[in-house]
C-alpha positions in Angstrom: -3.6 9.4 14.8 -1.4 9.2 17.9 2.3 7.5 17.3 1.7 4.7 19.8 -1.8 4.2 17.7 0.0 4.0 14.7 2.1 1.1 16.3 -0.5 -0.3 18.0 -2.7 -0.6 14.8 0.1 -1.2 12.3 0.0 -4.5 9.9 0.3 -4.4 5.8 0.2 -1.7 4.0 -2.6 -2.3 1.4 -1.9 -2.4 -2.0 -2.8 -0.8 -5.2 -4.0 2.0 -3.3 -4.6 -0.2 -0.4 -4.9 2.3 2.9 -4.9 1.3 6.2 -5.2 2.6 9.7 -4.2 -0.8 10.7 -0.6 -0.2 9.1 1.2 2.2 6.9 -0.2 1.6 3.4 2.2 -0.5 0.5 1.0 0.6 -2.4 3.1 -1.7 -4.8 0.9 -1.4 -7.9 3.2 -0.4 -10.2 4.6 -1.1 -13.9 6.9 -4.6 -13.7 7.5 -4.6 -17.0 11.5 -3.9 -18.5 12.1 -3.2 -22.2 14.0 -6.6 -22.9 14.4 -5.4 -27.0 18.0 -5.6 -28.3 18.7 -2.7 -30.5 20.0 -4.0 -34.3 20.5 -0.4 -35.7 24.1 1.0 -35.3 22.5 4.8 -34.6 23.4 6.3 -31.4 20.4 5.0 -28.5 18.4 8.4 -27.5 15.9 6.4 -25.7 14.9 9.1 -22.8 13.9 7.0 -19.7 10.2 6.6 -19.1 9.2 9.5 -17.2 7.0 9.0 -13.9 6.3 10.8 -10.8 6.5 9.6 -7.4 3.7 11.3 -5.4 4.8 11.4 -1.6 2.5 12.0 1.5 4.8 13.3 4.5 4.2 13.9 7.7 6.1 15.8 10.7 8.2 13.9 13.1 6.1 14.7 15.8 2.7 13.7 13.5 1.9 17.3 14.1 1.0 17.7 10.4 1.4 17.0 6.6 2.2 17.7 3.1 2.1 17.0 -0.3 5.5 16.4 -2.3 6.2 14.6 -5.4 9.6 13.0 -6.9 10.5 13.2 -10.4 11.3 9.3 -11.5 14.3 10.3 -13.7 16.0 13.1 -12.2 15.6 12.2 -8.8 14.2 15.8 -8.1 11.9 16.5 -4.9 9.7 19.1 -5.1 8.0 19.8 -1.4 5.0 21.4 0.4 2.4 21.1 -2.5 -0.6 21.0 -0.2 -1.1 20.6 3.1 -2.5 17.6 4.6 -3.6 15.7 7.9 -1.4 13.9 10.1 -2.5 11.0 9.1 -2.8 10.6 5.2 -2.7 8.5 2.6 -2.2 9.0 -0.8 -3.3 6.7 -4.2 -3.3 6.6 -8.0 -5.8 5.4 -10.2 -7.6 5.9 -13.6 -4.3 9.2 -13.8 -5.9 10.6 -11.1 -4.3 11.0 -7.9 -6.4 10.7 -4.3 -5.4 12.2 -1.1 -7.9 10.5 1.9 -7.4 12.2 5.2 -7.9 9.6 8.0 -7.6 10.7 12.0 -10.4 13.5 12.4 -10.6 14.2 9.2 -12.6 11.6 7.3 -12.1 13.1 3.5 -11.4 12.3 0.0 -9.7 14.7 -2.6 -9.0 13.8 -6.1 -6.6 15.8 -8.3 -5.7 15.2 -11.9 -1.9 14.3 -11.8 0.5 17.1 -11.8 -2.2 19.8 -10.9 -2.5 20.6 -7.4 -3.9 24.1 -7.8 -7.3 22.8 -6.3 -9.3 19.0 -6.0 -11.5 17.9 -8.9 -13.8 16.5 -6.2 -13.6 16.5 -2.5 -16.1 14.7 0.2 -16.5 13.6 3.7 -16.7 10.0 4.2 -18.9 10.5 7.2 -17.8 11.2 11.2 -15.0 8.6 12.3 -15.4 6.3 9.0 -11.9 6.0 9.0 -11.4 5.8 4.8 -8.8 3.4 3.9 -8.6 3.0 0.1 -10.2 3.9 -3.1 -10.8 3.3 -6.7 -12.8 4.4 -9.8 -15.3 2.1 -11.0 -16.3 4.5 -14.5 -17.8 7.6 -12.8 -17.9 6.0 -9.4 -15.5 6.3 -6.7 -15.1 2.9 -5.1 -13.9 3.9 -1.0 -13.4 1.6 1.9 -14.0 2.2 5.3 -12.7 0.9 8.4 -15.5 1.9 10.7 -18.0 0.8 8.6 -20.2 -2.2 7.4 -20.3 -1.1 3.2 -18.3 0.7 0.7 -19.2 4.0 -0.1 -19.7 4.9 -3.7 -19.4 8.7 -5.0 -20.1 10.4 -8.0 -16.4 11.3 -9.2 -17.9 14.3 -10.9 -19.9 16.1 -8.0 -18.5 14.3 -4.8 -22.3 13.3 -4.2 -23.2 10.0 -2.7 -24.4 7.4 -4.8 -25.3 4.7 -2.6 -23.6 2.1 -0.6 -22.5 -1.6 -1.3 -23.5 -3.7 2.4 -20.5 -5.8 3.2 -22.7 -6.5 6.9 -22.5 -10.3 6.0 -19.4 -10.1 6.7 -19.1 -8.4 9.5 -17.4 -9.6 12.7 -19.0 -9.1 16.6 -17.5 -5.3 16.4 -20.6 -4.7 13.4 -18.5 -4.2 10.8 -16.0 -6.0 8.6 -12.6 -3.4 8.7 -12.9 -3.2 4.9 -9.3 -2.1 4.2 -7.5 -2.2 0.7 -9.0 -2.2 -3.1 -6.8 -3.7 -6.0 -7.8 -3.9 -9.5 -7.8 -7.5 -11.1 -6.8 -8.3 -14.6 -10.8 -8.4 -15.6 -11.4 -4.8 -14.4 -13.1 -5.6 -11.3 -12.3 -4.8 -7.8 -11.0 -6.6 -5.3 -11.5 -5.6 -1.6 -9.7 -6.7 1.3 -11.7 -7.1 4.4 -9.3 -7.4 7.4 -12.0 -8.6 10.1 -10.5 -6.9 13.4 -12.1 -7.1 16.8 -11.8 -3.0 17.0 -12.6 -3.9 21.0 -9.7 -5.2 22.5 -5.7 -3.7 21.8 -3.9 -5.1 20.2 -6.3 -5.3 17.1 -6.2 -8.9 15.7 -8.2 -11.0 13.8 -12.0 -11.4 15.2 -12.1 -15.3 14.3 -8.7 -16.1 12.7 -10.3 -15.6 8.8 -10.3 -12.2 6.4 -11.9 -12.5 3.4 -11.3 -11.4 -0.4 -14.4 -9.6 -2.2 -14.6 -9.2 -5.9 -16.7 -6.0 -6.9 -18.2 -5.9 -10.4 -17.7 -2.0 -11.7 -20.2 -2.9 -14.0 -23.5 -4.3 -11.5 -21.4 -2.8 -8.3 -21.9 -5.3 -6.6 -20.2 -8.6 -4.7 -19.8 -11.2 -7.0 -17.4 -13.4 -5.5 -15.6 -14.0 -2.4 -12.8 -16.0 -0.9 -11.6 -16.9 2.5 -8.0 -16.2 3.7 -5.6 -16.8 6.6 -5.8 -13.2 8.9 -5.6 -9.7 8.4 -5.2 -10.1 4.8 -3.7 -7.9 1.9 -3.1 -7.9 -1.8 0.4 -7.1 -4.0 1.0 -6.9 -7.8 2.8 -10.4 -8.1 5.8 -9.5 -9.6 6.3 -12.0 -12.2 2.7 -12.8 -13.4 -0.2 -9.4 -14.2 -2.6 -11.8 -14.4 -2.2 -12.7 -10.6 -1.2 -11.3 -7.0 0.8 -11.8 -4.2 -1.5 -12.1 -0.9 -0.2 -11.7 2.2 -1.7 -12.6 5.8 -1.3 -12.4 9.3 -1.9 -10.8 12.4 0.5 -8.0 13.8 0.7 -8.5 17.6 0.4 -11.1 20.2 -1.7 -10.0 23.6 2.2 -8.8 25.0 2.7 -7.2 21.8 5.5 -8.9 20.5 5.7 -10.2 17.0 2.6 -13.1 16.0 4.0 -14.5 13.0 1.2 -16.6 12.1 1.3 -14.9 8.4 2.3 -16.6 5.0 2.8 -15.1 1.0 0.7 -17.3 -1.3 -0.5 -16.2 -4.9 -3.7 -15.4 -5.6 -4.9 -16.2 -9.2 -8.8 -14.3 -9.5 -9.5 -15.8 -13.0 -9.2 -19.6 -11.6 -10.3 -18.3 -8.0 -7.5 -19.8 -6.3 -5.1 -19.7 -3.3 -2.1 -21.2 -3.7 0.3 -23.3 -0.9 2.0 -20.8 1.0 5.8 -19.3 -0.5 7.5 -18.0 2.6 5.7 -18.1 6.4 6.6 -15.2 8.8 7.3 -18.5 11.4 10.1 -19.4 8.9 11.7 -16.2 8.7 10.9 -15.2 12.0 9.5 -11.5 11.3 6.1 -10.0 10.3 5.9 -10.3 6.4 5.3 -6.4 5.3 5.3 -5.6 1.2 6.9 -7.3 -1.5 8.0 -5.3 -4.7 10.4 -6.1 -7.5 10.5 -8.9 -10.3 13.5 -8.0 -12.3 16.0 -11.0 -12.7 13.1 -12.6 -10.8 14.6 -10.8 -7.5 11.9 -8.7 -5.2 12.5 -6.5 -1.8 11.0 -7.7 1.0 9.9 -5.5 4.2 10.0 -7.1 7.4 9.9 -6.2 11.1 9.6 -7.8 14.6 6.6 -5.4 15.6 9.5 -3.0 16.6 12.4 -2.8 14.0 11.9 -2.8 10.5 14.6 -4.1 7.2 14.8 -4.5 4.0 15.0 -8.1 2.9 16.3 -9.1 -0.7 14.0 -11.8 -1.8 14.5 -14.4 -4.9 11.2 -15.2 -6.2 12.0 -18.4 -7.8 13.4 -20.0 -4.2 11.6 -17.6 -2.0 15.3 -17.6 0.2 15.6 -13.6 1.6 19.0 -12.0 2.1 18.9 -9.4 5.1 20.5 -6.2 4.1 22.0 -3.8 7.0 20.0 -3.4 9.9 18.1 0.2 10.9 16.6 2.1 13.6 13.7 2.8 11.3 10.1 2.5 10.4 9.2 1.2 6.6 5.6 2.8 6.0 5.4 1.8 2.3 6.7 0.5 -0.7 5.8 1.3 -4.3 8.1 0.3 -8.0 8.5 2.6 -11.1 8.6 1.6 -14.6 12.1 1.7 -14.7 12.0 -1.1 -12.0 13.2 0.7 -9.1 11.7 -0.3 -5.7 11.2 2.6 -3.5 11.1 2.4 0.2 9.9 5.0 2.7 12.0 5.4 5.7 11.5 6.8 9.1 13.1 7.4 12.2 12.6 4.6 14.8 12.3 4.3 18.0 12.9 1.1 19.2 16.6 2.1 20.4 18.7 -0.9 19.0 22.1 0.9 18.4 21.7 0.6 14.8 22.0 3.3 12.0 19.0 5.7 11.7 18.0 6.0 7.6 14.9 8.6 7.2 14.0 9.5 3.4 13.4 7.8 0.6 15.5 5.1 -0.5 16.0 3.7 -3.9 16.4 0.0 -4.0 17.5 -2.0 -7.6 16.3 -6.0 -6.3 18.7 -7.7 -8.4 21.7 -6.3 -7.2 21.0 -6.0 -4.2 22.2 -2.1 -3.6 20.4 0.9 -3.0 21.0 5.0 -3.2 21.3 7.4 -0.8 17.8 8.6 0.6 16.2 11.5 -0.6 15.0 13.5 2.1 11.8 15.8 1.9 10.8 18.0 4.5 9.1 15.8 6.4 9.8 12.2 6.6 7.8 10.3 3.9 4.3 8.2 4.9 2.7 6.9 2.3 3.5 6.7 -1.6 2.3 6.6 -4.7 2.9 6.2 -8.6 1.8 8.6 -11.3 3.0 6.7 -14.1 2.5 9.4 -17.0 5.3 12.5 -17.3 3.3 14.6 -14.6 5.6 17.3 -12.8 
């Protein structure tokens, strides 16, 4: 995918393992949980912090290439060029596997168990310009969404074989299909899917009718069982103070100039009462694009924002739903993904909409409820899309 594409087609990042060619992906399905236990012993603490892994897809400045890297959660250690990848990747965790899906030309799927990259468990073509967005495991069945498409693909996680399809062509918008972007997995083990509902014929992508829709996939009948209607271009977060629910975000990315719509909102979604709530924070309030929201500790959450150009870090108290700007930056936020240890970790890179300020690339590590972050870590290509391994894989 071309830079100016990427631009052109970007809006929220999808989330657990939510893809998108429509926007650099925010995978935010992480661990919120903090050990809140007081010790009562007088022994020395050797409590060793909970390892994880941060797996990092990276890509050239010049969107020439890609590759693999990883971060170790505790040490703060990058290790680089893993595997190779396309220019356009994105990678996801589920089940403690990890999935690499090659978008552009590529149109594959590669699993890996975590911490083994000698060689995929399974790999498969989605089919010619499918455009694979997200996926999940539904038992032995790889759940992936396609943007080009009017079904889900399902794939046998053992051979990479196809095992069928699940027709989302109801509803599909004038273009013939539906833009089926991110997958999430609810509280009741069942899939939710986003379906975004472009009109692919016209630039700048936006909503066909104004609507996107949430679909509930059984991964036991695998099939629709339930769907709900939702403001534009939707996508789905971890909420950061409830498992039980999410955060959804809409809105549209551009106007016909390609400036900034702001005609997006943050509600929370609750899938066992199958309901949307009033809307938190409005992008026409804040005056920027609502991008992914990660956090929860001390009830504080990082916000990313932009003005279709320029992209910041916002600080975000979840019981007011005020934000607090921090520094401005010359830089594009692709994605946003927490560890167990409740650090929010942002991907930076270099920008180019020229506004004098300070150009961060890397990856930064932000603590929500002070406010602060670290210096960025820098691989050797500016990071693209993230990913948590949450088990001690190196």
């Amino acid at each position: 995918m071309t830079l100016f594409a990427l631009y052109l087609l970007a809006c929220e990042p999808k989330v657990d393992d939510a893809g998108g060619d429509t926007a650099a992906d925010a995978d935010t399905d992480a661990d919120t949980d903090t050990d809140t236990d007081t010790d009562t012993d007088t022994d020395t603490d050797t409590d060793a912090p909970t390892p994880f892994t941060l797996v990092v897809a990276t890509v050239a400045s010049d969107f020439s290439t890609g590759q693999l890297a990883t971060v170790d959660g505790p040490t703060r250690v990058v290790t680089d060029a893993l595997l190779p990848t396309s220019s356009d990747p994105i990678v996801e965790t589920d089940s403690g596997k990890v999935f690499l899906l090659d978008r552009s030309s590529e149109n594959t799927v590669r699993m890996y168990a975590e911490g083994d990259w000698s060689a995929p468990l399974v790999e498969f073509s989605t089919g010619d310009g499918s455009n694979p967005q997200d996926v999940a495991l539904c038992g032995d069945v790889l759940v992936v969404s396609t943007l080009a498409t009017s079904s889900l693909g399902l794939w046998d996680s053992g051979t990479g074989l196809s095992r069928g399809t699940i027709d989302l062509s109801e509803w599909s918008d004038d273009d013939g299909s539906p833009e089926a972007d991110s997958i999430v997995r609810g509280p009741d083990g069942s899939l939710y899917v986003l379906l975004t509902r472009l009109d692919t014929t016209a630039y700048p992508w936006s909503s066909a009718d104004g609507t996107g829709r949430i679909l509930r996939v059984s991964c036991d009948t695998l099939d629709v069982t339930a769907d709900w209607t939702t403001g534009p271009n939707p996508g789905l977060m971890p909420h950061p103070l409830d498992p039980a629910k999410f955060l959804l975000r809409t809105g549209d990315y551009y106007n016909a100039d390609y400036t900034a719509k702001l005609d997006g909102a943050v509600y929370t979604f609750d899938p066992v009462a199958g309901t949307i709530s009033e809307p938190h924070l409005t992008e026409e309030t804040l005056g920027l694009n609502i991008g992914a929201i990660a956090g929860g500790a001390d009830h504080k959450a990082i916000l990313v924002a932009d003005d279709a150009y320029a992209w910041g870090v916002h600080c975000l108290d979840l019981d007011t739903w005020t934000t607090t700007p921090t520094a401005a930056v010359d830089s594009f936020i692709g994605d946003v993904v927490m560890g167990p240890d409740a650090t929010v970790w942002v991907s930076y890179r270099a920008g180019y909409a020229g506004n004098g300020a300070p150009v961060v690339e890397g990856l930064v590590a932000w603590d929500a409820a002070t406010c602060t972050s670290a210096a960025p870590l820098t691989p050797a290509f500016p990071p693209y899309s993230l990913a948590l391994a949450a088990s001690d894989a190196r």
